[in-house]
C-alpha positions in Angstrom: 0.0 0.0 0.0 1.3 3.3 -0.9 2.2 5.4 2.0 0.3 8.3 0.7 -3.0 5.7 0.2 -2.1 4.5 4.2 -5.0 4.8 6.3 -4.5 7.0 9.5 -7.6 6.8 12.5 -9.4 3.5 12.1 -12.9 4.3 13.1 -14.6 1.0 13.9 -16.7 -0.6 16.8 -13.6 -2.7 16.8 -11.7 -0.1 18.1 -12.1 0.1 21.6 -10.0 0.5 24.9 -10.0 -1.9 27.8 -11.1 0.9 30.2 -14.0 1.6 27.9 -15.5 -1.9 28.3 -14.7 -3.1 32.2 -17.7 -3.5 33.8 -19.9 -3.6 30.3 -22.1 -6.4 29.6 -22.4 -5.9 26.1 -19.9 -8.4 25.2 -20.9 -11.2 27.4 -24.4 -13.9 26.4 -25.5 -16.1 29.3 -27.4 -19.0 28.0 -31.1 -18.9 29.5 -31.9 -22.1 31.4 -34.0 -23.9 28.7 -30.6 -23.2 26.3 -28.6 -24.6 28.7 -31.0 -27.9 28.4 -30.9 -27.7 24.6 -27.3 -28.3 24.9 -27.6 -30.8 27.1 -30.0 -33.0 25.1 -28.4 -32.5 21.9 -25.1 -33.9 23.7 -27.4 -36.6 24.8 -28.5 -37.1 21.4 -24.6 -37.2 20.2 -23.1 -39.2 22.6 -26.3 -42.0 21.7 -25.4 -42.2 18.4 -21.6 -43.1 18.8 -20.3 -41.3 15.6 -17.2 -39.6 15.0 -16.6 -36.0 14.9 -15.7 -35.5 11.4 -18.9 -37.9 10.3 -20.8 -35.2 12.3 -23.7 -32.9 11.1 -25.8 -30.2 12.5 -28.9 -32.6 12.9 -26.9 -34.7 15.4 -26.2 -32.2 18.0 -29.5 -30.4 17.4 -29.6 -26.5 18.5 -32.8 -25.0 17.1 -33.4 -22.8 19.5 -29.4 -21.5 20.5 -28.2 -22.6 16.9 -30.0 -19.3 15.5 -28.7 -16.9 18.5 -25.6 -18.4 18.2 -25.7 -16.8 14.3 -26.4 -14.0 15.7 -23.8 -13.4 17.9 -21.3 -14.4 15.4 -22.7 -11.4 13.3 -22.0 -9.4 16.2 -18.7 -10.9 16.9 -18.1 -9.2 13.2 -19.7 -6.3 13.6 -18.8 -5.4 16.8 -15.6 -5.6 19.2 -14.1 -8.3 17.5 -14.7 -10.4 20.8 -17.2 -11.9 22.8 -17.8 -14.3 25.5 -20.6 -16.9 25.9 -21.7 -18.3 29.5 -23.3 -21.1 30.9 -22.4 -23.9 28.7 -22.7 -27.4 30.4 -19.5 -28.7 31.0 -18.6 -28.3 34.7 -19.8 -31.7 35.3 -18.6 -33.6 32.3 -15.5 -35.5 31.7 -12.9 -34.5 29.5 -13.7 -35.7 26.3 -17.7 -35.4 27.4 -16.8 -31.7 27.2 -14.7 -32.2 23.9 -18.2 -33.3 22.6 -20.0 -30.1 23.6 -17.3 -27.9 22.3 -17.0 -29.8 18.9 -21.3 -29.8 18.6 -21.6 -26.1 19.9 -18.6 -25.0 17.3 -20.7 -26.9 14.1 -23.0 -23.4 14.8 -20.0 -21.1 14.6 -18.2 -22.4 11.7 -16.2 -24.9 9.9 -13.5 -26.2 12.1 -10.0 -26.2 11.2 -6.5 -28.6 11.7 -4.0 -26.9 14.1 -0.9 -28.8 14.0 1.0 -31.6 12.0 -1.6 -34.2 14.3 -4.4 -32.4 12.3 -6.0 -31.6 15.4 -9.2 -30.0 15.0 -9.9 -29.3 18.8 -6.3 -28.5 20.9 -6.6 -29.0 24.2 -4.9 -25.8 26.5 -3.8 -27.2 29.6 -0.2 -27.0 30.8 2.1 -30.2 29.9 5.0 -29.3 31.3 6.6 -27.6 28.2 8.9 -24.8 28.2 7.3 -21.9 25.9 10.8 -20.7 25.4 11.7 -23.2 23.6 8.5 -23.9 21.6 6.7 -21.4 19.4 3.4 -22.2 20.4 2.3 -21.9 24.1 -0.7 -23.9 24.4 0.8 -27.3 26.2 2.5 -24.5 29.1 1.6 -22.1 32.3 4.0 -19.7 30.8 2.5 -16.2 29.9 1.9 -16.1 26.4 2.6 -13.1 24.2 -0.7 -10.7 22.3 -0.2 -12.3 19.0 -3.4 -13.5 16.7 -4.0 -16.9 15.2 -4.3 -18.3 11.5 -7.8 -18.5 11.0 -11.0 -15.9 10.8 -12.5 -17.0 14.3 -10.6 -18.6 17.5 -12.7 -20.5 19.7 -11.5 -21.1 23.7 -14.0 -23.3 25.7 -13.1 -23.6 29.4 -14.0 -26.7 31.3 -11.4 -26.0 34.5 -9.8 -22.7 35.3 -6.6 -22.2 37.0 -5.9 -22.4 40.7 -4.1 -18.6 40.2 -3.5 -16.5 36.9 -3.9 -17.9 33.3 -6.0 -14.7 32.7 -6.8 -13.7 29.3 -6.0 -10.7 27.9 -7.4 -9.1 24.5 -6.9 -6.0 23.0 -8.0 -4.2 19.8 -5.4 -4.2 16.7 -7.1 -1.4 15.5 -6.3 0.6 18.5 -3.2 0.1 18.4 -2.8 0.6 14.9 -4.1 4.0 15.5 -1.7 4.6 18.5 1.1 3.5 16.0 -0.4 6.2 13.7 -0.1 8.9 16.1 3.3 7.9 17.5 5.4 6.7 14.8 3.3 7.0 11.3 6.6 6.4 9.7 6.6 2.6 11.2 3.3 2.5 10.6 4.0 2.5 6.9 6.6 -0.1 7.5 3.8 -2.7 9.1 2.0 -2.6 6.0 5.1 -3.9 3.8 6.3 -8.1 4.3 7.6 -9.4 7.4 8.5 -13.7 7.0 6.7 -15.4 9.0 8.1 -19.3 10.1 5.3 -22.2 9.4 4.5 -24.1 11.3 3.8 -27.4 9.0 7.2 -29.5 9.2 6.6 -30.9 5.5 7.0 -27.2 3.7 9.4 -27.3 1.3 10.0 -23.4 1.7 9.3 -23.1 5.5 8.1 -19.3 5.7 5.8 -17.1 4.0 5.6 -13.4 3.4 2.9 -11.0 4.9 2.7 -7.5 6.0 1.0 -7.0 9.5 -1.7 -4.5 8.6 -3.8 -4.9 5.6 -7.2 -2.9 4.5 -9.6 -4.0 1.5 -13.2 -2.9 0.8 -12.6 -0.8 4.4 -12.1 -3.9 6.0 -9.1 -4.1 8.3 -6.7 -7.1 9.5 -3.8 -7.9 11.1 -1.6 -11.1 10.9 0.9 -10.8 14.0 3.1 -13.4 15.8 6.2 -11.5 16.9 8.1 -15.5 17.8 6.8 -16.3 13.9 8.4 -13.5 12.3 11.3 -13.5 14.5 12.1 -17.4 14.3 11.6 -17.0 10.2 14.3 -14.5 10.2 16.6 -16.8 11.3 16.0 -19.3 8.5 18.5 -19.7 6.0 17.4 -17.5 2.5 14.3 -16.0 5.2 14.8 -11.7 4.9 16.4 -10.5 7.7 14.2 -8.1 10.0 15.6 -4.1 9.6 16.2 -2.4 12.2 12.7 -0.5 11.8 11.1 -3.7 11.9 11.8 -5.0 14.9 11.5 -1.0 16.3 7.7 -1.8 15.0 7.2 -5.3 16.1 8.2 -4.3 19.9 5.8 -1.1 19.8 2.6 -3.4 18.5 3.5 -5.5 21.7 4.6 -2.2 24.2 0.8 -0.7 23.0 -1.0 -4.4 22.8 -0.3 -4.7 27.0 -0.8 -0.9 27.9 -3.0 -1.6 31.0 -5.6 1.1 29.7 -6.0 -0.5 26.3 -5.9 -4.3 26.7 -9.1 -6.1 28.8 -8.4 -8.7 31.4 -10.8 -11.4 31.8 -10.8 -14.4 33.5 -12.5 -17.9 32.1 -14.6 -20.0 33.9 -16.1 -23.4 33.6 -18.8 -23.2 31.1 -17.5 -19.9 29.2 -16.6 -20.3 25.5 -14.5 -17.2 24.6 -14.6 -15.7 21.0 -12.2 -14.2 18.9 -11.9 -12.2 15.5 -8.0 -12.5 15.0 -8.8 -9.3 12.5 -9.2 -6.9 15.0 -8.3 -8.6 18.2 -4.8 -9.2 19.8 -4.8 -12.7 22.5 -2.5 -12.9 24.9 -2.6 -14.9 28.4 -0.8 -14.4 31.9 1.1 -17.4 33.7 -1.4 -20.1 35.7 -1.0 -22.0 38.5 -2.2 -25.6 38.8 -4.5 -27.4 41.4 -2.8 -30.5 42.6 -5.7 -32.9 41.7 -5.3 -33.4 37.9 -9.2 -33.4 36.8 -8.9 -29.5 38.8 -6.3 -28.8 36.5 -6.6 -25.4 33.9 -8.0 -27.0 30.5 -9.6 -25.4 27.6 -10.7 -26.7 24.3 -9.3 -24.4 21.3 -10.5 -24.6 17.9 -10.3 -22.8 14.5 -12.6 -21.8 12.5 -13.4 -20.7 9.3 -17.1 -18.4 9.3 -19.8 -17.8 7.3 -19.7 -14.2 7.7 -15.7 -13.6 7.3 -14.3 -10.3 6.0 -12.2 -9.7 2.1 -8.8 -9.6 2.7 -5.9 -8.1 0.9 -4.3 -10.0 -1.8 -1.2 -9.9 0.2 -2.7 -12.3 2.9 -3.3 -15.5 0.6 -0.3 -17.3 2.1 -1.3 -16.7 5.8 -5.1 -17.8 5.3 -3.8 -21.1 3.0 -4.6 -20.1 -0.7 -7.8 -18.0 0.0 -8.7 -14.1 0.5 -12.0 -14.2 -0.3 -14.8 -13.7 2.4 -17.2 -16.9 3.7 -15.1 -19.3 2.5 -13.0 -22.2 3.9 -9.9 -20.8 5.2 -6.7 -20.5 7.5 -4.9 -23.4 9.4 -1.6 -24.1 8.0 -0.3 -24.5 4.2 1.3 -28.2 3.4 -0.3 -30.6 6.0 -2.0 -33.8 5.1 -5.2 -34.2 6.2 -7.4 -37.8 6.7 -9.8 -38.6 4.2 -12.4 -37.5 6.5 -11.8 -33.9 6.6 -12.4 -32.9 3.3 -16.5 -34.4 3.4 -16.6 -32.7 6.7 -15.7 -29.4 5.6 -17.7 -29.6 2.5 -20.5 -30.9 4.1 -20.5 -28.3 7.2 -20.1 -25.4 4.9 -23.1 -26.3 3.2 -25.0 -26.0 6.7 -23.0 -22.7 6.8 -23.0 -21.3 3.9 -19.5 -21.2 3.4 -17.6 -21.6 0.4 -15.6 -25.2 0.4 
């Protein structure tokens, strides 16, 4: 984008301060009691017919009361923040994979779910296994604070079934803010956040193991931001990867000095029953270090997926590596380029974003 074409203020919904929204509601759903039953009996209805999750459909975790709301507040998730949270889901009192059921049934409503990693996992469990995030790029199997960075996809999901014992609070602030803070402060970086950064993937079968993509993008006045400061930084180091200038790195440590500025970034902690959502568009994720419970069924754990939506926002040309092939809106998109994927995830997808209304 052509500096002089660079947009300045961002005027959106989506741009918001944390200070602006503690103690609002607005962004919170509570399922009423008889949705709260719906899920229930549709998980009933699931776990009695003993089928897989990829041979899954709408009809057998049936929602037609919350399936509709549950539309609804993904147009809002759009349209609004960029973030939401959901309430009252029953899974205090299930078992692990019990819950794993819930979350995969609730998320056929939201979108079509995506593989994370070379396991092509299409729900990640978030519980700390002992991993040092140091040393790993993804922080998902630690307690280790995790830095604001977004995710590959158009939606992130985060069910909680446990919280922690202390910390493992989750932090999300508006890329749009501070893309406008960059503006104000430094306009000349904020031209450079618009040009290519390498970004590592994450896919161990790439032949070329990193991709270009600037960190800001605008199309059709829709914003979005692709940002993983360990991502770009570990691609640099690649052999044949660009090296990072000096102004890129100066940029990359503003985004994440403004992302954790206590009066733009809202806190919030999860609890049992709380499915957290994200547009990685407009929102930065981060997440404080946890402390355990000794007992290991008290233990932190969240269900993460990825999802593709209906409702998803044109993105610059520039993006198609980061969002696997596609820049178009409501289609099937994001996860990483180059894995291989069972037979069974291709029918899924197709037949899910035919429930949807996606684009396969």
């Amino acid at each position: 984008m052509h500096a002089s074409n660079l947009p300045c203020e961002l005027k959106s919904p989506s741009a918001w301060k944390g200070t602006e929204l503690v103690g609002r509601d607005d962004w919170q759903y509570r399922l009423t009691d008889a949705e709260a039953n719906e899920v229930e009996a549709a998980f009933q209805r699931f776990t009695d017919r003993r089928i897989g999750l990829l041979e899954a459909a709408q009809s057998d975790f049936p929602l037609p009361t919350l399936g509709p709301k549950l539309a609804t507040l993904l147009d809002k998730l759009e349209r609004g923040y960029g973030f939401l949270v959901i309430r009252g889901l029953p899974v205090a009192d299930k078992s692990p994979e019990q819950a794993r059921l819930i979350a995969w049934g609730v998320g056929m409503y939201l979108g079509v779910a995506l593989p994370q990693n070379d396991d092509v996992e299409m729900i990640v469990d978030v519980r700390d296994k002992g991993y040092d995030s140091a040393v790993t790029l993804r922080g998902n199997s630690s307690k280790d604070a995790i830095r604001y960075h977004v995710d590959p996809c158009d939606v992130v999901g985060l069910l909680c079934r446990r919280g922690a014992k202390a910390g493992g609070l989750s932090l999300v602030t508006s890329s749009l803010t501070v893309h406008n803070e960059i503006a104000r402060r430094r306009p000349d970086l904020l031209q450079v956040l618009y040009r290519p950064f390498p970004f590592i993937k994450l896919a161990k079968s790439e032949a070329v193991p990193y991709y270009l993509s600037p960190i800001y993008g605008f199309r059709e006045g829709h914003f979005t931001s692709q940002f993983y400061a360990k991502r770009i930084y570990a691609a640099s180091e690649l052999p044949n990867a660009p090296r990072l200038t000096d102004a890129q790195r100066e940029a990359i440590e503003l985004i994440e000095t403004i992302a954790g500025d206590p009066e733009l970034t809202l806190p919030m902690t999860l609890e049992a029953g709380d499915l957290q959502l994200l547009s990685n568009h407009v929102i930065y994720h981060s997440r404080t270090e946890f402390h355990d419970h000794e007992e290991t069924d008290h233990k932190r754990h969240l269900y993460r997926l990825w999802f593709a939506t209906r409702n998803s926002r044109p993105l610059p040309a520039t993006f198609v590596d980061a969002y696997n092939g596609s820049t178009e809106p409501g289609t099937v998109r994001g996860g990483y380029i180059g894995w291989k994927f069972p037979e069974k995830v291709g029918p899924y997808q197709q037949r899910l974003s035919g429930e949807l209304g996606l684009a396969a």
